[in-house]
C-alpha positions in Angstrom: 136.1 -37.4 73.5 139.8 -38.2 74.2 142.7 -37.6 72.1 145.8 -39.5 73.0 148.7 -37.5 71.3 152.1 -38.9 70.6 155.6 -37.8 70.4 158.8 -38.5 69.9 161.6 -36.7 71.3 159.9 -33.4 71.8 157.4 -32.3 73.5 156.8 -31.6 76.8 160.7 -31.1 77.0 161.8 -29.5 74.6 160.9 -26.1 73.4 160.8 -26.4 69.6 158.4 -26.1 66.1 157.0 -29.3 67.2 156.9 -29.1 70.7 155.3 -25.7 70.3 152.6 -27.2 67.5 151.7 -29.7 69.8 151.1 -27.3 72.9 148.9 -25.5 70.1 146.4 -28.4 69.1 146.1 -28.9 72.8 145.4 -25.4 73.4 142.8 -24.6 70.6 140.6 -27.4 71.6 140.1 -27.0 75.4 136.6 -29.1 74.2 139.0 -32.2 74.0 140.7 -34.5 77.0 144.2 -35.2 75.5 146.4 -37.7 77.0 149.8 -38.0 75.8 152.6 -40.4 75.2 155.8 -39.0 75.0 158.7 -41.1 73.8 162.5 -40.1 75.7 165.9 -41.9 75.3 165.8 -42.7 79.1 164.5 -41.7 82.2 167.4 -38.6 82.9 165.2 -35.9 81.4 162.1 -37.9 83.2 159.6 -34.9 84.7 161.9 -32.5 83.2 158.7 -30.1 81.1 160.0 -27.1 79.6 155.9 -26.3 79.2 153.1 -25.7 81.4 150.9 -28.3 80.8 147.3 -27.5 80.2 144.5 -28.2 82.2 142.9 -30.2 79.7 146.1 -32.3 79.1 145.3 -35.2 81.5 148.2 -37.7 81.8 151.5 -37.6 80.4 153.1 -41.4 79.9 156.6 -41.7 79.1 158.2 -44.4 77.1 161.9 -44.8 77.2 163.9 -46.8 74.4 166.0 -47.5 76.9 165.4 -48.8 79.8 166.5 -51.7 82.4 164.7 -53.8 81.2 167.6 -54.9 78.9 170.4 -53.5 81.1 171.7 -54.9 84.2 168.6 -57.6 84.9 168.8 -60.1 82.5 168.7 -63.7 84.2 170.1 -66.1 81.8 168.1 -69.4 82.1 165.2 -67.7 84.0 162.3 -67.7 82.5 162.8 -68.2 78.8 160.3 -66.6 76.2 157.8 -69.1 75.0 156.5 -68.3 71.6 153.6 -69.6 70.0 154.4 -71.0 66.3 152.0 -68.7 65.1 154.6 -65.4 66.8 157.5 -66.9 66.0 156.5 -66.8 61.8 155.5 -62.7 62.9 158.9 -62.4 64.6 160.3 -63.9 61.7 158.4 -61.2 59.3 159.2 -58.5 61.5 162.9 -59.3 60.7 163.3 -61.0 57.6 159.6 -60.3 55.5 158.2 -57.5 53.8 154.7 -58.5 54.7 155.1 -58.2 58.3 152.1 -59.5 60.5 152.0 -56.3 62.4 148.7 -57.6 64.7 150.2 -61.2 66.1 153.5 -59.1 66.6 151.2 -56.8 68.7 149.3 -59.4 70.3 152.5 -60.8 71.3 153.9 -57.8 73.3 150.2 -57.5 74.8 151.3 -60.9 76.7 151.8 -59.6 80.2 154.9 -62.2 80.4 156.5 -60.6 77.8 160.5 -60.3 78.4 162.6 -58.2 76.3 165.5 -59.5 77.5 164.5 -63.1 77.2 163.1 -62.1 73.6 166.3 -60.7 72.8 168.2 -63.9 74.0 166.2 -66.2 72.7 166.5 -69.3 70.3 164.0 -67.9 68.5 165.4 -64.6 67.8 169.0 -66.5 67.5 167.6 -68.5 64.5 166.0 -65.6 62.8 169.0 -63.6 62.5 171.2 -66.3 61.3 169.0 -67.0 58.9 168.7 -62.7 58.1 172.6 -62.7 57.9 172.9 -66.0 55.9 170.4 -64.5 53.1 172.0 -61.1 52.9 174.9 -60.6 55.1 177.1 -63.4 55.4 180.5 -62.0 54.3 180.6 -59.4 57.5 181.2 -60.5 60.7 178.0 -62.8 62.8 178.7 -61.5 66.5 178.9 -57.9 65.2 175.6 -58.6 63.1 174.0 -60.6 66.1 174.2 -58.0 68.6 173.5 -54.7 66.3 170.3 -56.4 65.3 169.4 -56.9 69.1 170.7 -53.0 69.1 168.2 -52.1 66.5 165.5 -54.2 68.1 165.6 -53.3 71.6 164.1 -49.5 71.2 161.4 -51.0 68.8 160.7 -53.7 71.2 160.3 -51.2 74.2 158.0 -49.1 71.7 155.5 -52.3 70.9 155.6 -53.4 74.7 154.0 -50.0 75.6 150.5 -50.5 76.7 148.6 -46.7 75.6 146.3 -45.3 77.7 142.0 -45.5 75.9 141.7 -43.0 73.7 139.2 -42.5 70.9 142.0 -41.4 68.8 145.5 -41.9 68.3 146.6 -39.0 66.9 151.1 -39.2 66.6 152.9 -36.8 65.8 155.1 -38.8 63.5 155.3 -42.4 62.0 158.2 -44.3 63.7 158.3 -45.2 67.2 155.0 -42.8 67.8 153.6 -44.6 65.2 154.2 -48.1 66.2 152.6 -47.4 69.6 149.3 -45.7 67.8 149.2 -48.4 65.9 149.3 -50.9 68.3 146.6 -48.8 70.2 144.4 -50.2 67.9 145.2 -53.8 68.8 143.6 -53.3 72.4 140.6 -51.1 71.7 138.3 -51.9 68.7 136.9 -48.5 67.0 139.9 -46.3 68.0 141.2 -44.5 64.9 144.6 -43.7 64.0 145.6 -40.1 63.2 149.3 -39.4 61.8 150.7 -35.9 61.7 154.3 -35.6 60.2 156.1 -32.2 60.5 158.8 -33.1 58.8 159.1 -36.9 56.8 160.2 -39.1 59.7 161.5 -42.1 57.5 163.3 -39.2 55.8 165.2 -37.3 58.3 166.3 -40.7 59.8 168.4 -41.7 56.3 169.8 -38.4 56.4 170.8 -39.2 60.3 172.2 -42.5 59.6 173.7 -41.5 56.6 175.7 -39.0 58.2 176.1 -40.4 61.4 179.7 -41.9 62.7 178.0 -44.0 65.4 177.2 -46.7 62.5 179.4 -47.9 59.8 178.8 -50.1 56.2 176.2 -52.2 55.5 174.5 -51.2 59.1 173.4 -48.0 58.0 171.2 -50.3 55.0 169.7 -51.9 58.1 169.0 -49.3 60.1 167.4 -47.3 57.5 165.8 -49.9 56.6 164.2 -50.4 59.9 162.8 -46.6 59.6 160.9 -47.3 56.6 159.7 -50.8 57.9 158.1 -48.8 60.9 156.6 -45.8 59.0 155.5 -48.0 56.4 153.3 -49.7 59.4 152.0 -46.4 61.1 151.0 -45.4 56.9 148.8 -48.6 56.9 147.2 -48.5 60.5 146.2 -44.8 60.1 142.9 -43.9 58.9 144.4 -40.5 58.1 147.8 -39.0 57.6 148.6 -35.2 57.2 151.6 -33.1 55.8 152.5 -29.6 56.0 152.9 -29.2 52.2 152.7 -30.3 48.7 156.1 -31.9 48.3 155.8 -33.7 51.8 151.9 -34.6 50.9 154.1 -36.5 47.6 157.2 -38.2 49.6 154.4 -39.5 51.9 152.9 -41.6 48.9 155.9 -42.3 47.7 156.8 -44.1 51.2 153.8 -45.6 51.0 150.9 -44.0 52.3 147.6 -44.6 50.7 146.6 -41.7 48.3 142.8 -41.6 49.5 144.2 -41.3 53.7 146.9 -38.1 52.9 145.7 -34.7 53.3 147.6 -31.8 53.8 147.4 -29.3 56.9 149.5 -26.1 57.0 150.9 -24.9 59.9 149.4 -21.8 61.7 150.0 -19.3 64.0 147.9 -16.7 65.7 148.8 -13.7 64.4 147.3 -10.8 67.6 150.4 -12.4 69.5 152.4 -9.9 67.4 150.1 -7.4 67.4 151.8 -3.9 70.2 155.3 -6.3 70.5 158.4 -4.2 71.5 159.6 -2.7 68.3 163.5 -1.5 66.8 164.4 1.9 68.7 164.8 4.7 66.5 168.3 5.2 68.1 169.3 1.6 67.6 172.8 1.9 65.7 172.3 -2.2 64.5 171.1 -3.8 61.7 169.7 -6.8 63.5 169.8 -10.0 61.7 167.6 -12.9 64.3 168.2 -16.4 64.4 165.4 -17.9 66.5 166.2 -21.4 66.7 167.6 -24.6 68.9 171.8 -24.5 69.1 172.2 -28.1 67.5 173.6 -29.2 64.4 169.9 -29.4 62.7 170.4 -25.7 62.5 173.8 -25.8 61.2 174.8 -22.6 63.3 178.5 -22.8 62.4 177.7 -22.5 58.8 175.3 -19.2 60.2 178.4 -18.0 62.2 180.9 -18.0 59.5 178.2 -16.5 57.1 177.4 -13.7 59.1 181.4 -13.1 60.0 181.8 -12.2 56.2 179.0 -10.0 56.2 180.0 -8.1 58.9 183.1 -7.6 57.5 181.7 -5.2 54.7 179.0 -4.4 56.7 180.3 -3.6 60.8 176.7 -2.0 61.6 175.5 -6.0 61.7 174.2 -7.5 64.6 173.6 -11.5 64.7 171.2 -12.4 67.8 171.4 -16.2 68.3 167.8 -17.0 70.9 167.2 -19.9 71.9 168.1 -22.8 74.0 171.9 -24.3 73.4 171.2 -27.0 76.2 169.9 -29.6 73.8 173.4 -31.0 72.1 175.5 -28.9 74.9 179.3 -30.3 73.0 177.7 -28.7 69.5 176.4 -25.6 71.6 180.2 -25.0 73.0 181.4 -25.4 69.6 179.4 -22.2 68.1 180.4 -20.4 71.1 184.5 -21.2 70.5 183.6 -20.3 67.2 182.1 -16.8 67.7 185.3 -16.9 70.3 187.7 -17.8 67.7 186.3 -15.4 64.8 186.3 -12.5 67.8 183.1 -12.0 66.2 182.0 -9.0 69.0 178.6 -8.3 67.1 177.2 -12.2 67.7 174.8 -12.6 70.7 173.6 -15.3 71.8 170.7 -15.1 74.3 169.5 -18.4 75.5 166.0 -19.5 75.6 163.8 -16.1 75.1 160.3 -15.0 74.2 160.0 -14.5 70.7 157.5 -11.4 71.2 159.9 -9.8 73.3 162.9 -10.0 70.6 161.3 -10.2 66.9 160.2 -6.5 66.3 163.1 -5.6 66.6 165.2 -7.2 64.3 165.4 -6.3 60.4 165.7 -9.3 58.9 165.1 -13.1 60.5 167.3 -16.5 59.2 167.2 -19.8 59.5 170.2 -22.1 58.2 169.0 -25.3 59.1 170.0 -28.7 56.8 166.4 -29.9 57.3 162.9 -28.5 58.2 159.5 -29.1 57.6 157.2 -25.9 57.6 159.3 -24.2 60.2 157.4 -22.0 62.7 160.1 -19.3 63.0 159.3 -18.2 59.3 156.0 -17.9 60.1 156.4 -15.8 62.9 159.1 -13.4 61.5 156.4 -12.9 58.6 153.1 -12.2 61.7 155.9 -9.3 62.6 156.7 -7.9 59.1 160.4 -9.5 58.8 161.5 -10.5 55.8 163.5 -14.5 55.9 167.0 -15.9 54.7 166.6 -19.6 54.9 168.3 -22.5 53.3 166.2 -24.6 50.7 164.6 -27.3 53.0 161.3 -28.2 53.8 158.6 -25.8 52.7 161.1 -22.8 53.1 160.9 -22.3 49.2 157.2 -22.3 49.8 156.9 -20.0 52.4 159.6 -17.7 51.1 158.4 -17.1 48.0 155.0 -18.5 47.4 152.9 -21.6 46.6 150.3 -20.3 43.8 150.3 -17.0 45.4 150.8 -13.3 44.1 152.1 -12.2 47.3 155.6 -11.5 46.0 159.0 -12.6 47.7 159.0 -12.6 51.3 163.0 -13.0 51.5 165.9 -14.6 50.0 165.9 -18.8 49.6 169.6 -19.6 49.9 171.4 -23.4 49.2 172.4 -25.5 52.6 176.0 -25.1 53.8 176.5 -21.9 51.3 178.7 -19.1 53.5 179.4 -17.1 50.3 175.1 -17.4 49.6 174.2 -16.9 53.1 176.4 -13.8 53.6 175.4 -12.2 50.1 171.9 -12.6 51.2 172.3 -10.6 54.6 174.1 -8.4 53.1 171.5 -7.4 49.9 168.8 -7.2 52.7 170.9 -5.0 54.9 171.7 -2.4 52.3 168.5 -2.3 50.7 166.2 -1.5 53.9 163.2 -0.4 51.6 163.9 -4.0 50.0 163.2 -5.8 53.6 160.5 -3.7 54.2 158.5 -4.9 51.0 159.3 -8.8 51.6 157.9 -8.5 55.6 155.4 -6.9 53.9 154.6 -9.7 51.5 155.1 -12.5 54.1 152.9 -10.4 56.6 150.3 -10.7 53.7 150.9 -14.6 52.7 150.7 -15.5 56.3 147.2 -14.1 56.8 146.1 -15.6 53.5 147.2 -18.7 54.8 148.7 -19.9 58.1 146.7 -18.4 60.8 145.7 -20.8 63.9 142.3 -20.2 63.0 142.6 -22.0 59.6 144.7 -24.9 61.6 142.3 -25.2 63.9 139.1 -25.7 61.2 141.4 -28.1 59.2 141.8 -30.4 62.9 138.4 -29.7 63.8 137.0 -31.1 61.1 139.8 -34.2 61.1 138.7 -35.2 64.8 134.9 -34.6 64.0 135.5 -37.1 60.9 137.1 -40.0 63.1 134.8 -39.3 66.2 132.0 -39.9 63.5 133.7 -42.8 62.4 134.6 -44.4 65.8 130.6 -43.4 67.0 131.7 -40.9 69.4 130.4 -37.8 69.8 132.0 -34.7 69.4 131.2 -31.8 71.2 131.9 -28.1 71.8 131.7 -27.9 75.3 134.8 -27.3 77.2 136.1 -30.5 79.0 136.3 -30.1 82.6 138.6 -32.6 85.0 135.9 -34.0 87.8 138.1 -34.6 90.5 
């Protein structure tokens, strides 16, 4: 059987919750031949894996949004873009309608002829967007509108030209761009199925992007966000099954549009004898150690963890804040926490770069996690497998995790609100001064986590996912660990 997973913006490159889920799934089913398709900006981080691939991970295609096939060798008058009537009316759903004929718009970018460029310059595509602007937009300016919507359509265009590898299953790792190309799979070879795996709520964490971002202005954040939902909403009705980490993102899901009967939910899991005999705090160690195990990007919101733990550590000098992990991701953002830390001459503030967790986590007191979004982060999960209680801000399943979902276990740590210094640094400190206090939350995460997120129960909830769409596609699944004949 072959699984073609696919990604956007993570894995193989990047070491994250994702990245490392992925490398996971891979792992525990050495029975399987994965492929992947991994979606990148452009080709500078081409080749670049931050993992070792495994063996049974057989070919790794990347997709760039963008690419030169838009930039530099566009012909004007060469070979124009014929469409059919029949593409032009999906085009014209694509852009304008809400019932978007996702299979001739697939068909169409099957055409081996196909032209972005030319697309993009087309008549065709001319017509359709003055006819967009003159039903909604007609008081902003046409040139600006023309050439954001051939802004917008260029990475999505590059994502529906990508012709997937065979597979059995399609199994992405969000809806989006990932999505569009599993969804397209299915297009070119009858009886694949369609898996979609969301971490966090893609259509969701791209508002709060474009909401936020300064990049795009006015009524072009509408349209951009709208474009999000138009793609997720596809992926939600190609799939033939969709999981979420939790409750709430099992009911934002539906809410987006996923079918009820396709939406299960699949916690996330770790294998717990990872921790088991890892380095431990020193009985001499002078530090409370408060570990921040995360990316150095703005997701995290390490500023706001910074200033936090600078007003702790005023009351408290026997605080020690270890930043691990990589700071190469958003490198401005990165030198920012550093000139921070600088500025503050905040002396008890570490920052390690990339590190393996088992070597670091036993020895801190207390773990935190200040992010402004999350899904069901890993890092929890892992301070709980080593007995550390969690600060973390009230995202994602954090709540959950934290302090139970239908569980006795008791609190495992301290839920705080996003962007809250005085909340954050009231937190560390009630955990610092009341060791016996830490000591009974890692207990209780310890506990949850076995009750709950271990690999092994991630691995019978996908086991039993790919068995069900093998059945269903007629292949057959077996047991027997895949072997490359070379």
């Amino acid at each position: 059987m072959k699984v073609c997973l696919i990604a956007e913006g993570c894995y193989p490159y990047l070491v994250g919750g994702v990245s490392s889920w992925i490398h996971s799934i891979i792992k525990l089913f050495p029975n399987i031949e994965f492929n992947l398709i991994t979606i990148i900006a452009d080709r500078s981080i081409s080749g670049k894996f931050a993992y070792q691939l495994p063996d049974n991970l057989t070919e790794v295609h990347e997709v760039y949004l963008q690419d030169v096939d838009w930039i530099g060798k566009y012909n004007y008058g060469k070979k124009p873009v014929k469409l059919k009537k029949k593409e032009e009316e999906a085009l014209k759903s694509l852009i304008i309608g809400k019932n978007i004929d996702w299979m001739t718009v697939f068909h169409m970018f099957n055409r081996k002829n196909i032209s972005i460029n030319h697309l993009l310059m087309s008549p065709q595509f001319l017509d359709i967007t003055k006819e967009y602007y003159t039903l909604r937009f007609s008081d902003i300016t046409f040139s600006d509108f023309l050439w954001t919507m051939r802004s917008i359509y260029l990475p999505l265009f590059f994502a529906l030209k990508c012709m997937p590898p065979k597979a059995d299953i399609y199994h992405c790792v969000s809806t989006g761009y990932a999505g569009i190309i599993g969804s397209k799979a299915l297009s070119l070879y009858s009886g694949a199925k369609l898996l979609i795996s969301e971490h966090g709520i893609y259509t969701r964490e791209r508002e709060e992007e474009i909401i936020k971002a300064k990049w795009v202005q006015g009524i072009y954040k509408t349209i951009w966000i709208e474009q999000f939902r138009k793609m997720s909403k596809c992926a939600y009705y190609f799939a033939d099954l969709v999981t979420s980490l939790f409750e709430q993102a099992h009911s934002l899901q539906i809410q987006l549009g996923c079918p009820e009967d396709k939406a299960l939910i699949t916690p996330n899991g770790i294998e717990v004898k990872n921790f088991e005999n890892i380095p431990i705090k020193e009985p001499d160690d002078p530090y409370i150690n408060v570990g921040a195990i995360l990316r150095v990007t703005p997701i995290k919101d390490v500023k706001t963890m910074i200033n936090a733990f600078y007003y702790a550590h005023e009351k408290q000098p026997r605080l020690k804040l270890w930043i691990m992990g990589p700071d190469d991701e958003d490198a401005e953002y990165a030198a920012d926490c550093h000139e921070l830390v600088r500025a503050l001459n905040a002396e008890n503030i570490v920052f390690t770069g990339s590190i393996k967790t088992t070597d670091y986590i036993g020895k801190m007191d207390m773990t935190i996690l200040t992010s402004i979004s999350e899904g069901q982060p890993l890092t929890i999960l892992e301070g709980f497998a080593a007995k550390k209680p969690c600060i973390a801000t009230n995202v994602g399943n954090c709540h959950g995790l934290i302090y139970g979902e239908k569980d006795s276990f008791g609190d495992a740590g301290i839920v705080v609100s996003i962007m809250n210094i005085s909340e954050i640094t009231a937190a560390i400190l009630k955990l610092a001064e009341n060791p016996s206090l830490a000591k009974k939350m890692g207990q209780n995460g310890y506990n949850r986590l076995m009750a709950k997120y271990r690999s092994v129960y991630m691995e019978e909830n996908y086991k039993r996912i790919y068995k069900t769409l093998a059945e269903m596609s007629g292949v057959t699944y077996t047991e027997k660990a895949f072997v490359l004949e070379r």
